[in-house]
C-alpha positions as CSV (number, residue, x, y, z in Angstrom):
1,X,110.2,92.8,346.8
2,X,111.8,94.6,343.9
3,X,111.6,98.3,342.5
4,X,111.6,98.7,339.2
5,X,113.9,101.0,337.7
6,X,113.8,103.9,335.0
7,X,113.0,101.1,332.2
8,X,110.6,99.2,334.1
9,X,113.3,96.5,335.0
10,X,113.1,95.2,338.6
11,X,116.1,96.3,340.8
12,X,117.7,94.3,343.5
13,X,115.9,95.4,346.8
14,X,119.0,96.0,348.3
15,X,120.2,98.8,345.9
16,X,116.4,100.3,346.1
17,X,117.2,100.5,349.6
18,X,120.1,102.1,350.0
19,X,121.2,104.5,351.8
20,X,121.8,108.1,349.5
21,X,125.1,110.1,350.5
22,X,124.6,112.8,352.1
23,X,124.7,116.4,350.2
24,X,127.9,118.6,350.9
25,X,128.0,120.2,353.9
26,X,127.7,124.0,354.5
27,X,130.0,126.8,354.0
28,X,132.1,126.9,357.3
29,X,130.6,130.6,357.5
30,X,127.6,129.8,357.9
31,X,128.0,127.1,360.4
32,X,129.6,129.6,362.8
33,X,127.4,132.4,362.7
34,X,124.3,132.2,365.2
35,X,120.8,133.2,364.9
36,X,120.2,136.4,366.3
37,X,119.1,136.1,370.0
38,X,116.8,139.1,369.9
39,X,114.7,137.6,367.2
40,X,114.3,134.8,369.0
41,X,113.4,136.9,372.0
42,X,110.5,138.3,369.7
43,X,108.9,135.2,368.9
44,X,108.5,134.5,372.3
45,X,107.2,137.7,373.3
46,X,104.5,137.5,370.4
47,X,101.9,135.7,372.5
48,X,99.0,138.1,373.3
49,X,99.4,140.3,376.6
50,X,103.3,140.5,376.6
51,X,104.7,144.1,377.1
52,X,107.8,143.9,375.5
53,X,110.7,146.5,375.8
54,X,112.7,143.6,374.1
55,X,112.6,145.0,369.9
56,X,114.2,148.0,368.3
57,X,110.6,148.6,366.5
58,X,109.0,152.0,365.6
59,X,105.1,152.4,367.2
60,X,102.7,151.6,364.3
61,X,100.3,153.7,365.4
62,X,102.1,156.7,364.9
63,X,103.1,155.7,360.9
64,X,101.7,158.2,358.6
65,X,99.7,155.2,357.0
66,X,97.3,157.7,354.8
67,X,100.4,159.8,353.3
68,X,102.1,156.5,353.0
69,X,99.2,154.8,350.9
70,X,98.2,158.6,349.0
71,X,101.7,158.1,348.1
72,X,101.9,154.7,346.3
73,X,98.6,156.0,344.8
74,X,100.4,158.7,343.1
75,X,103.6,156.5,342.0
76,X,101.0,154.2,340.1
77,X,99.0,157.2,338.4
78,X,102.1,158.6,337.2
79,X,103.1,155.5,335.5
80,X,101.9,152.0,337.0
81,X,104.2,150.9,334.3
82,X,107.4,152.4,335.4
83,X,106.6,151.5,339.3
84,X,106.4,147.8,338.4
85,X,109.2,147.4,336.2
86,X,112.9,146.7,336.6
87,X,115.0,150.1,337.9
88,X,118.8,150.4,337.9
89,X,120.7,149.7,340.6
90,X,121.8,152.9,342.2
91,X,118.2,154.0,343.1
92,X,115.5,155.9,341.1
93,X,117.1,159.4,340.3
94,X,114.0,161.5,342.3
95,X,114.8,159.7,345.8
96,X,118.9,159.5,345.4
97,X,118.1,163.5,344.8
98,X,116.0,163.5,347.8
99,X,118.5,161.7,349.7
100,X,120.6,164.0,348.5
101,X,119.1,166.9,349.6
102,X,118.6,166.2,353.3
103,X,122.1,165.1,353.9
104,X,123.2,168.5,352.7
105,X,120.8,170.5,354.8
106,X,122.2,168.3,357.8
107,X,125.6,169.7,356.9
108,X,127.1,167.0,354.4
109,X,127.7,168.2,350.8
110,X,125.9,165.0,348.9
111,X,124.9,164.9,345.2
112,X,122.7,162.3,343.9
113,X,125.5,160.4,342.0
114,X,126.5,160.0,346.0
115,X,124.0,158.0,347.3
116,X,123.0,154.6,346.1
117,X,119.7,153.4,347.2
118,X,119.8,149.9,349.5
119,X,116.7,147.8,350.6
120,X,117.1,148.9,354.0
121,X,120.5,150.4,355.8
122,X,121.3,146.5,356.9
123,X,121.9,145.7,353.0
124,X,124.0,148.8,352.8
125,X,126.0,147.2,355.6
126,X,126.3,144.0,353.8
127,X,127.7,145.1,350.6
128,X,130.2,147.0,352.6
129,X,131.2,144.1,354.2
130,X,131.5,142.0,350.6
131,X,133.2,144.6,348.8
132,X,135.7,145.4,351.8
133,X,135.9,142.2,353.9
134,X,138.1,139.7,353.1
135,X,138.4,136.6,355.4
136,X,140.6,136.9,358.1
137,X,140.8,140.8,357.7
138,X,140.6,142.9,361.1
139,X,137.4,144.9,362.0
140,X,136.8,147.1,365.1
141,X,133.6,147.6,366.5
142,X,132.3,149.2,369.5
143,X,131.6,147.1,372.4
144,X,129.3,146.5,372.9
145,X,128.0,146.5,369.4
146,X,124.2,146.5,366.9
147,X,124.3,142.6,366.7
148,X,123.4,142.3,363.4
149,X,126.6,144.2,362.9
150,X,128.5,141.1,364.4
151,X,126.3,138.4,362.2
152,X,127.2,140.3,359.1
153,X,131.2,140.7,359.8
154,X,131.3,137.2,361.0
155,X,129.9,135.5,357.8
156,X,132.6,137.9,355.8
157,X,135.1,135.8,357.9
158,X,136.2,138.7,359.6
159,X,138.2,138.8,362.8
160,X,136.3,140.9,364.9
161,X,138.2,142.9,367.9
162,X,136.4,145.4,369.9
163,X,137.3,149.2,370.7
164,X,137.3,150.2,374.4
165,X,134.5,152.3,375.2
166,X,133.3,154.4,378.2
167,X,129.8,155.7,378.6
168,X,130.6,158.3,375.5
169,X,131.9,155.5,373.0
170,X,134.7,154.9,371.4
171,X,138.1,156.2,373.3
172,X,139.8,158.0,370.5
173,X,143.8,157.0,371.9
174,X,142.7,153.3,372.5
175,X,141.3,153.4,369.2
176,X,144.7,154.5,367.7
177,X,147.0,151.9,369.6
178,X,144.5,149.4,368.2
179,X,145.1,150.3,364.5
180,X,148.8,151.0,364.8
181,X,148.8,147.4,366.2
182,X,146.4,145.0,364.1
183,X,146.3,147.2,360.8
184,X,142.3,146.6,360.4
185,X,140.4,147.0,357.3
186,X,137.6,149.1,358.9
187,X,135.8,150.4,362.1
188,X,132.3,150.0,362.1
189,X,130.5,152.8,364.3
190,X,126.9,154.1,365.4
191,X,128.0,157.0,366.9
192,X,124.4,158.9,367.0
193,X,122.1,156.8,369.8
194,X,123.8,153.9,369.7
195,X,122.5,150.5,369.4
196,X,122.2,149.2,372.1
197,X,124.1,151.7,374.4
198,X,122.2,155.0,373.3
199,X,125.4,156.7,373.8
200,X,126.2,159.7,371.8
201,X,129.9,160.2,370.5
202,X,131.5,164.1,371.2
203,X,132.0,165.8,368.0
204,X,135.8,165.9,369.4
205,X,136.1,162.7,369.4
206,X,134.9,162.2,366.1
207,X,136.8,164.8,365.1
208,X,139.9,162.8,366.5
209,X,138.5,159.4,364.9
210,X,138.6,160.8,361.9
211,X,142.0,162.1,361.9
212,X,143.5,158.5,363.1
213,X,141.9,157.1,359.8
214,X,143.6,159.7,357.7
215,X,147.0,159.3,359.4
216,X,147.4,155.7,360.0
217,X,144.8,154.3,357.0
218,X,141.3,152.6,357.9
219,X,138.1,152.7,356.1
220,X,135.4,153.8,358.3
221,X,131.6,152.3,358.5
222,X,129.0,155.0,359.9
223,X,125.7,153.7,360.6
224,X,123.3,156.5,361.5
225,X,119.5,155.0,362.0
226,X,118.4,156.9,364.2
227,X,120.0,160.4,364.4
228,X,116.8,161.8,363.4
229,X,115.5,160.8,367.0
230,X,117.0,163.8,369.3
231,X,115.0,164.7,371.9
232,X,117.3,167.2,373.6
233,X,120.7,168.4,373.5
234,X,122.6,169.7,370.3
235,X,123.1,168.1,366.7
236,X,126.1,166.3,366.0
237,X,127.5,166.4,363.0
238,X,128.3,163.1,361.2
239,X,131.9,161.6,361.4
240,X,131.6,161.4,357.6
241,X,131.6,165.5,357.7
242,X,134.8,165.6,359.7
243,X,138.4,166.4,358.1
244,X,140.2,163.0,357.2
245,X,136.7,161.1,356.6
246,X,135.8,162.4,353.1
247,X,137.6,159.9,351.3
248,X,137.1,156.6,353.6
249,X,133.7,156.9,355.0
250,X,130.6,154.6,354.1
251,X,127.7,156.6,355.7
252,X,124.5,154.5,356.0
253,X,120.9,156.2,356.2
254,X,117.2,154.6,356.8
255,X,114.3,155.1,356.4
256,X,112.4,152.6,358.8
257,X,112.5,155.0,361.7
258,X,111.4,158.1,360.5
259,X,108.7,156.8,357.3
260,X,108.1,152.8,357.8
261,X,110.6,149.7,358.6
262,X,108.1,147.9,356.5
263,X,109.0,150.2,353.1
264,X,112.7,148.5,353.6
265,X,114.3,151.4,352.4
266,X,117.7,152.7,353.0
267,X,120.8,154.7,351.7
268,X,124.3,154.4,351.4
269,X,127.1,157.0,350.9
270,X,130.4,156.5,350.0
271,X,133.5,157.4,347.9
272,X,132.9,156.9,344.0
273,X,135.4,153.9,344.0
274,X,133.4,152.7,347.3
275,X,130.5,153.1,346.2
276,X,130.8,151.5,342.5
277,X,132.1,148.4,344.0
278,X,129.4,148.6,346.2
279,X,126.7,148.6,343.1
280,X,128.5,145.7,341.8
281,X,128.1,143.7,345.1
282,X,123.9,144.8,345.1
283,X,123.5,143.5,341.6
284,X,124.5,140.3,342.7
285,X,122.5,140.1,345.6
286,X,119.1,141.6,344.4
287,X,119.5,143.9,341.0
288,X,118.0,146.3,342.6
289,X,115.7,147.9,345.7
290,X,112.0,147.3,344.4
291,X,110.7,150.5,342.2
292,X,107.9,150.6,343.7
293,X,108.7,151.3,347.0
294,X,111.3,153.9,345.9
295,X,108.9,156.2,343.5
296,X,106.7,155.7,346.8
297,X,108.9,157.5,349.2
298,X,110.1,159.9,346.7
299,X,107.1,160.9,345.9
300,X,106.1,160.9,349.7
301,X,109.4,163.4,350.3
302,X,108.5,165.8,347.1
303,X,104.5,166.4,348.7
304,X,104.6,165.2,352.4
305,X,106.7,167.6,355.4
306,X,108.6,164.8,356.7
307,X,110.7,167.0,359.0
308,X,106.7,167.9,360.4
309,X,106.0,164.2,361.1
310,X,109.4,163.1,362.6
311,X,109.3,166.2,365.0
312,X,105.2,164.3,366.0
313,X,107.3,161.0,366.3
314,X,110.0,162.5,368.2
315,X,107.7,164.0,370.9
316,X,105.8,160.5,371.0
317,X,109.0,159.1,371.7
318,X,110.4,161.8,374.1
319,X,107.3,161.0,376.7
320,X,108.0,157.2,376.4
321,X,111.4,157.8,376.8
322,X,111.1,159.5,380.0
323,X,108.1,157.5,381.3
324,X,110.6,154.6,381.1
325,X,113.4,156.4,382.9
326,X,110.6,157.6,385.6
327,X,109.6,154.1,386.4
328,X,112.9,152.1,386.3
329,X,114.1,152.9,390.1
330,X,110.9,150.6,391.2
331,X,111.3,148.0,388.3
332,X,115.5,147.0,388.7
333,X,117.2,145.4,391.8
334,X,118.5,148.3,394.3
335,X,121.7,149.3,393.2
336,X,121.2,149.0,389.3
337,X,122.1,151.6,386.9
338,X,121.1,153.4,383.7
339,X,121.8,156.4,380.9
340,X,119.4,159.1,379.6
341,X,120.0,158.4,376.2
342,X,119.6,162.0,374.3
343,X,117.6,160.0,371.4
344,X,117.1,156.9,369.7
345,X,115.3,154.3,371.1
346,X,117.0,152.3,373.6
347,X,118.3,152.8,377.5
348,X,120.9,150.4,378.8
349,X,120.5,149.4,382.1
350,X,123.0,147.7,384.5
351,X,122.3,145.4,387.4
352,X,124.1,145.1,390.6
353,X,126.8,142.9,391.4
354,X,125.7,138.9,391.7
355,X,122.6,139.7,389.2
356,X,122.6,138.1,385.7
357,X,119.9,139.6,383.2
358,X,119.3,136.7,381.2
359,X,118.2,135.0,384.5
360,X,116.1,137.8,385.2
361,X,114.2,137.0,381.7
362,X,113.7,134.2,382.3
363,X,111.4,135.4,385.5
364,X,110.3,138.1,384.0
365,X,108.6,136.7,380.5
366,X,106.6,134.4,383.3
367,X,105.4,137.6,384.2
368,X,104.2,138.7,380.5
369,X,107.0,141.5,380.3
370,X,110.6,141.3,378.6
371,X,113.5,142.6,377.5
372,X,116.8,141.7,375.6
373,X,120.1,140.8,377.9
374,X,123.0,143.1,376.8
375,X,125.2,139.5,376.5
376,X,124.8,138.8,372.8
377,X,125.8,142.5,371.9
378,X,129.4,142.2,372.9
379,X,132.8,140.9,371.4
380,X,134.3,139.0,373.4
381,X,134.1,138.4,377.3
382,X,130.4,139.6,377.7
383,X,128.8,141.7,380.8
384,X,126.1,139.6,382.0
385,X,124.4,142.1,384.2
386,X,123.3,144.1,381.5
387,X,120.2,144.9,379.7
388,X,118.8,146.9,376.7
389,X,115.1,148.3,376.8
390,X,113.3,149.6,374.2
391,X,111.1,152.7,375.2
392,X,109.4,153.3,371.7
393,X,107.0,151.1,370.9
394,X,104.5,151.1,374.0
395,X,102.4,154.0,375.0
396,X,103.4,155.9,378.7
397,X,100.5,153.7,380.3
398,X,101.8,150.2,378.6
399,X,105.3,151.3,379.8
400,X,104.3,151.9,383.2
401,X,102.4,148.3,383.4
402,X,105.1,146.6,381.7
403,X,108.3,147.9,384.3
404,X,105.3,147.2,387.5
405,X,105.3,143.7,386.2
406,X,109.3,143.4,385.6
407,X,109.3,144.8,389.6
408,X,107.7,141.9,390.2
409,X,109.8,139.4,388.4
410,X,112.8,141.2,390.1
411,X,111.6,141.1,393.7
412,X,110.4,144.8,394.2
């Protein structure tokens, strides 16, 4: 048979039926960068009755859903036609002051012309990583390290080297041999809680991290999610507030712990040459964070105590935090180990020697529980005996059901 072509002419079937090259094929940087493991842990733990300690996520139940919604009520009656328009880039001026404002009272000087306003602290990270990252530049990272963190350096084309660590973080004179020898570009840090450790960095050592970047030049990336989240033990102050950090920091704030992960809402802090290239990189990704969402929260921050709520999450989270430390010597193999993370939301775990966590998984989501193997979150030559559990999003009793079932899967 024949096709006919564009005119109505037949066509030889042999050209109708042949085969269409194929299109280009994709950046190399995106053909080296995997999914993210955890997520794919998620799906699986979506079915109903799964306990999961596997996901970083806030408990919904403890979202202040009616000052939330009062909220985007009053953003609309002020002017429904401000809220849905375009906004500039930066942020709308009432949250970059609010912004503002509670970095200073945490003991950083910040004026709104500091902050610029990000759809969530993992954009933040990105445009840091655009405006700063060029391929094949150096950039140290804790190890192990948030994994997102990892996706985001490695489709920059970074070459990614990790910092040794102990069960503080980063070791300030390892850190310096590091930079004196591959001259990186940054260091990329969660010093407060960490993700996935829940280590805390000494103010002496950020005080001595600081002072390396002055002396021997390096930009530095501080990712703080979820200092808010102390449950004992003293404030920290922010490596940004350190001498030698003023003028090479990138702090990055969020508000999906503390008000909603759903608002996707987050900050960024930098120097004025930092942060202008920074802008630049936004309006090419998404002109701005939505307007809506912004007058939202402002409005949320000038009439709501949100100090008042975070201290009602914090306690939530403290009695999780401990229920999950309270039933782990039943749940792991004899001879694992743990931290008390200060805050946050995660506790890493190691397993004994000839134990491999991803195999334990595997047993475990056949029990309905799981968790997130600590593998994916290193550079390099991974430990595969540890785990990260997530203590925050369960009640005390779903805790205590979910480690009696991971006893199970692990032979208790």
């Amino acid at each position: 048979m024949r096709a006919p072509d564009s005119r109505g002419a037949p066509v030889p079937a042999a050209a109708a039926t042949a085969v269409a090259s194929p299109p280009p094929a994709f950046a190399a940087r995106a053909a080296s960068v995997g999914a993210s493991p955890v997520r794919e842990i998620l799906a699986l733990t979506e079915r109903p009755g799964v306990i999961s300690f596997a996901g970083g996520l806030p408990a919904p139940e403890l979202f202040d859903s009616e000052g939330l919604r009062a909220s985007y009520d009053a953003a609309f009656a002020a002017s429904a036609q401000r809220a849905l328009q375009y906004s500039t880039t930066e942020g709308v001026p009432e949250l970059r002051a609010a912004v503002a404002g509670r970095a200073t009272a945490r003991g950083l000087a910040t004026g709104p012309d500091d902050v610029l306003v990000t759809s969530g602290s993992q954009q933040a990270l990105t445009l840091i990583a655009a405006t700063l990252v060029e391929p094949g530049d150096v950039v140290l990272v804790e190890n192990p390290t948030y994994l997102a963190a990892l996706q985001c350096f490695g489709l920059a084309g970074a070459r990614v080297i990790p910092v040794p660590c102990d069960e503080q973080g980063i070791l300030p004179d390892a850190l310096a041999d590091i930079v004196a020898r591959e001259r990186p570009k940054l260091l990329y840090t969660i010093p407060t809680f960490q993700n996935p450790t829940g280590r805390t960095l000494p103010a002496a050592r950020r005080a001595a991290i600081a002072q390396t970047a002055a002396r021997l030049g390096l930009w530095l990336l501080e990712d703080d999610p979820y200092g808010d989240l102390r449950y004992e033990g003293d404030h920290v102050p922010w490596l940004a507030a350190h001498p030698g950090a003023e003028d090479r920091t990138a702090l990055l704030g969020s508000f999906s712990k503390v008000m909603a992960p759903g608002l996707r809402l987050g900050w960024l802090r930098a120097p004025a040459a930092l942060r202008r290239a920074a802008v630049i990189a936004k309006q090419a990704a998404d002109l701005h964070t939505s307007t809506v969402d912004q007058l939202a929260a402002a409005h949320y921050l000038a009439s709501r105590d949100l100090d008042a709520h975070v201290t009602s999450v914090r306690a939530a989270y403290r009695v999780r935090r401990d229920a999950l430390l309270t039933g782990l010597p039943d749940a792991l193999p004899a001879g694992s180990e743990w931290n008390r993370p200060e805050g946050g939301m995660f506790v890493w775990a190691r397993l004994p020697e000839g134990h491999d966590a991803t195999a334990l998984l595997t047993t475990a989501l056949t029990h309905d529980v799981a968790f997130v193997p600590g593998s994916p979150f290193f550079t390099g030559t991974p430990d595969p005996r540890t785990l990260r559990l997530s203590f925050t999003t369960h009640t005390p009793e779903e805790i205590g059901e979910g480690l009696r079932r991971l006893g199970a899967a692990a032979g208790r």
